[in-house]
C-alpha positions as CSV (number, residue, x, y, z in Angstrom):
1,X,135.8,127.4,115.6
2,X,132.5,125.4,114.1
3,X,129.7,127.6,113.6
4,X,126.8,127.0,116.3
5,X,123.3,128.2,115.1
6,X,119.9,127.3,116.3
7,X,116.7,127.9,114.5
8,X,113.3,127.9,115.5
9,X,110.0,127.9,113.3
10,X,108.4,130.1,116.2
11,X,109.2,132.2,119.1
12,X,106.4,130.2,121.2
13,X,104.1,126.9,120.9
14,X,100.5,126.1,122.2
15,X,100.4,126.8,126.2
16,X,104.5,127.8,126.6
17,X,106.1,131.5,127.3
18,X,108.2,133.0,124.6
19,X,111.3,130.6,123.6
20,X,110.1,128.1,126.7
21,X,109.4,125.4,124.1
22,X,113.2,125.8,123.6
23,X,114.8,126.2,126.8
24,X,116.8,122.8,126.8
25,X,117.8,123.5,123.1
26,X,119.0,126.9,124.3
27,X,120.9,126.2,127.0
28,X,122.6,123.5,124.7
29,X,123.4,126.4,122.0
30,X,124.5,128.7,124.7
31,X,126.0,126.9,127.5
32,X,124.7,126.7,131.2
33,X,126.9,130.0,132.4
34,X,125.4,133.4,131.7
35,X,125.7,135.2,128.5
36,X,125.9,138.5,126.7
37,X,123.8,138.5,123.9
38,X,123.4,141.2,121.4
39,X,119.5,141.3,120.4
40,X,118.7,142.2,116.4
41,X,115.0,143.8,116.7
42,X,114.9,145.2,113.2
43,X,111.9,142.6,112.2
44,X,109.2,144.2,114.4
45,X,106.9,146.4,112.7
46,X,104.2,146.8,115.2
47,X,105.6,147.7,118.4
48,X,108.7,149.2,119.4
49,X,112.3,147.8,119.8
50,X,112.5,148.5,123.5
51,X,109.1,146.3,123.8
52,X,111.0,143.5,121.6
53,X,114.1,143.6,123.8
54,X,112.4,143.2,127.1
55,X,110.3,140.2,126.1
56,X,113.5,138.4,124.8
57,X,114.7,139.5,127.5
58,X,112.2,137.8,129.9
59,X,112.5,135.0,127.6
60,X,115.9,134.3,128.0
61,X,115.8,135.3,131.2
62,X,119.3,133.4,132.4
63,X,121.4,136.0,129.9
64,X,121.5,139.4,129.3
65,X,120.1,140.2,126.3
66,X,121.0,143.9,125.0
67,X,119.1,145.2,121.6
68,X,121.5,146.5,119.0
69,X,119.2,149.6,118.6
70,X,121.2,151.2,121.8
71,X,124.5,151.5,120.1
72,X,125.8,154.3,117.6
73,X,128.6,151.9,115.9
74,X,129.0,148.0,115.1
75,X,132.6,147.9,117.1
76,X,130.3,149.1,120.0
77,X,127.6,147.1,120.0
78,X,129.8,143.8,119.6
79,X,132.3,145.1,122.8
80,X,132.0,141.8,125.2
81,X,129.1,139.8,123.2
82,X,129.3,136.3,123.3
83,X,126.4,135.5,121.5
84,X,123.7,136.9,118.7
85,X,119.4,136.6,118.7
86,X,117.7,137.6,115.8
87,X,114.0,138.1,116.2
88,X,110.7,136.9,114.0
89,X,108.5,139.1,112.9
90,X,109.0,140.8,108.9
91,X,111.8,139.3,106.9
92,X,111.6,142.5,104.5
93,X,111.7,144.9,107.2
94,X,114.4,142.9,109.1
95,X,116.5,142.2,106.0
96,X,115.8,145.7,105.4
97,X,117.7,147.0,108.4
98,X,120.1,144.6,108.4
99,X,121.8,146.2,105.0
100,X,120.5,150.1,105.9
101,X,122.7,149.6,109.3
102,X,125.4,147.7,107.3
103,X,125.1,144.6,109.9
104,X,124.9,141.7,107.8
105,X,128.7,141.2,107.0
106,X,129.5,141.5,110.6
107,X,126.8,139.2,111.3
108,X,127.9,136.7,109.0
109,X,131.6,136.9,110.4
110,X,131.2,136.4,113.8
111,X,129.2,133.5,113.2
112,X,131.4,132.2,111.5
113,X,134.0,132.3,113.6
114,X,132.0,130.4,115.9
115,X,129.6,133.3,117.8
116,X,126.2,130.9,118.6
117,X,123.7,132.4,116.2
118,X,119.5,132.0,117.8
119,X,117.1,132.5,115.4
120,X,113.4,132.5,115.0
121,X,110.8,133.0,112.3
122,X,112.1,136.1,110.3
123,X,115.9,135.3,112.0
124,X,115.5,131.8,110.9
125,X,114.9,132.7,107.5
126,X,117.7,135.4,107.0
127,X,120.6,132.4,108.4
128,X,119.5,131.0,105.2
129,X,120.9,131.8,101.6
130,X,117.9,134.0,100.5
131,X,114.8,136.0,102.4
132,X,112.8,134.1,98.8
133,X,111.1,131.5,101.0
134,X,109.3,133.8,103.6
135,X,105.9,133.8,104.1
136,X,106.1,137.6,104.8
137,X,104.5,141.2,102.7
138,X,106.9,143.2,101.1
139,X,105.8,146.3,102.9
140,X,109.5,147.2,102.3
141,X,112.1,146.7,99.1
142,X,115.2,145.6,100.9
143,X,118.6,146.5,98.6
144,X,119.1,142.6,98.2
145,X,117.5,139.3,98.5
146,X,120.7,138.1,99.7
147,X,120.8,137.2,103.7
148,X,123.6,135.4,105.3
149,X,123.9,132.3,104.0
150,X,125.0,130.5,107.3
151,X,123.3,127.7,106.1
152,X,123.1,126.2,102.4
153,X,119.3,125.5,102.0
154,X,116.3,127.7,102.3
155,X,113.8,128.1,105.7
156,X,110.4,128.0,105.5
157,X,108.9,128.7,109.0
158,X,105.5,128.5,110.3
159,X,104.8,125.5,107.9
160,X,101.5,124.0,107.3
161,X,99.8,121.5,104.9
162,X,97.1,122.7,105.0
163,X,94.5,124.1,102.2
164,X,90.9,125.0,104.0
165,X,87.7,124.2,102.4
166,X,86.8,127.1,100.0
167,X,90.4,128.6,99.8
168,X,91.3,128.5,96.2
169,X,94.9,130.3,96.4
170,X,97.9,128.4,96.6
171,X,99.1,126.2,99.1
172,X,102.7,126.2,101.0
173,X,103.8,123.5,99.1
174,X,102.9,125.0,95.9
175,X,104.3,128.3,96.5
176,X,107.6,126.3,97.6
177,X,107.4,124.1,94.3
178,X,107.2,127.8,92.6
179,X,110.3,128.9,94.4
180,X,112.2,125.8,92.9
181,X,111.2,126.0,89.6
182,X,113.8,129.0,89.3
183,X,116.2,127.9,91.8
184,X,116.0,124.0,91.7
185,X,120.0,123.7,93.2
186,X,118.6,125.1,96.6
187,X,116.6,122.8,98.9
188,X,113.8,123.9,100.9
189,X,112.6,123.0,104.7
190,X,109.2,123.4,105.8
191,X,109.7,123.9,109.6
192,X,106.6,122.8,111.2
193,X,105.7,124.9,114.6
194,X,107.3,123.6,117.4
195,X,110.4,122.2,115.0
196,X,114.0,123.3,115.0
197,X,117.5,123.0,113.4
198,X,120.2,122.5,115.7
199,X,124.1,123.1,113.4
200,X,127.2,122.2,115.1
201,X,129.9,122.6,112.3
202,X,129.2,119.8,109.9
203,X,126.5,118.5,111.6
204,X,122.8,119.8,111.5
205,X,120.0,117.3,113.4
206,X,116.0,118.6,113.2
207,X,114.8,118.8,117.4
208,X,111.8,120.3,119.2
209,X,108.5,118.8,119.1
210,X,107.1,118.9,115.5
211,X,108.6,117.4,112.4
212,X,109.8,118.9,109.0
213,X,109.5,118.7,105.1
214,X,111.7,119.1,102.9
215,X,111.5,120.1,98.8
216,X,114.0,118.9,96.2
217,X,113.4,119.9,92.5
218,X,112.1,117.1,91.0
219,X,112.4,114.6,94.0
220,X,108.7,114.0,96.3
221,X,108.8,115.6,99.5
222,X,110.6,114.4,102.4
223,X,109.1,114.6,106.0
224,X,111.2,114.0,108.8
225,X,110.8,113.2,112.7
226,X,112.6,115.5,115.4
227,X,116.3,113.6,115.6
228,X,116.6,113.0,112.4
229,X,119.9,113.4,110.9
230,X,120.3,116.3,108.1
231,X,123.7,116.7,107.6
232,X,123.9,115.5,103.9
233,X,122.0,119.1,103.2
234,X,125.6,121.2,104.1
């Protein structure tokens, strides 16, 4: 089966609940019939899983959503899931977890296999080939920098252009021009808030509301318009 992801900048936009400004893109990744969905909460740092789970929950209201943190083995926590959620939040801490609980293999196979992947922030940026393109602290040294690679080109979330007066540190786009300066075969997309990637097998298309940018070594940046067409990137 193709592969099915979707991957949000953020888990909410100006005046919408958590995941509302996705709903329609949702139901397209999920389908209109209810849905078990196994919840990854391993990104939050400052409030507890059970609080994570129950505001996914309420986001995605239409499915039940069931936190991994509740099972004692992987073969138990997939039994009957039809679908996977990984939450924003710390992409050290989530990457992290991901290799302490030895999940990211059977991640990266059922996705594979066609499981619909939802991502956000931190789970947008680990369905991409490296966690090097966060905007996250390393409050923790995960084993690797190696995440699952569902897609072939680097996340960044949360993406902004802009550099305030009196700020003398670097901007996004110079801390993503850094990134390809040591890995220039590896694109980058700036994922503006409100934007999305939407993969069906071969095919990946930007949606939501905002647009995107994306860094080539040694090309000018791109921007793009939700609906554009970003296939050539797989």
């Amino acid at each position: 089966m193709a592969k099915r992801l979707l991957l949000l900048s953020t888990s909410r936009t100006t005046g919408t609940g958590y995941l509302e400004h996705a709903a329609s893109q949702i139901e397209w990744l999920f389908g209109e019939r209810s849905k078990r969905i196994l919840f990854f909460p391993y990104a939050a740092v400052r409030f507890s899983y059970d609080d994570y789970e129950a505001m996914v929950a309420k986001g995605l209201a239409h499915h039940t959503v069931v936190g991994v943190h509740h099972f004692s083995s992987l073969t138990e926590a997939f039994e009957g899931v039809e679908a996977i959620a990984v939450g924003g939040g710390n992409t050290f801490q989530l990457v992290s977890q991901l290799y302490a609980e030895g999940m990211m293999d059977a991640i990266r196979g059922r996705v594979m296999d066609g499981m619909p992947f939802l991502g956000w922030s931190a789970g947008s940026n680990v369905a991409a080939p490296r966690l090097c393109t966060t905007n996250d602290m390393p409050i923790v040294e995960p084993p690797s920098f190696t995440t699952l690679g569902l897609i072939p080109v680097q996340i960044n979330p949360h993406y902004l252009d802009a550099h305030p007066d009196g700020h003398m540190g670097e901007t996004r786009e110079e801390r993503i021009q850094e990134f390809l300066a040591l890995n220039s075969e590896t694109p980058v997309i700036g994922l503006r808030e409100g934007s999305m990637l939407k993969v069906d097998g071969r095919t990946m298309y930007l949606d939501g509301t905002a647009g995107a940018r994306l860094f080539r070594s040694k090309l000018d940046p791109q921007e793009f318009d939700p609906g554009a067409d970003l296939s050539f990137l797989l």
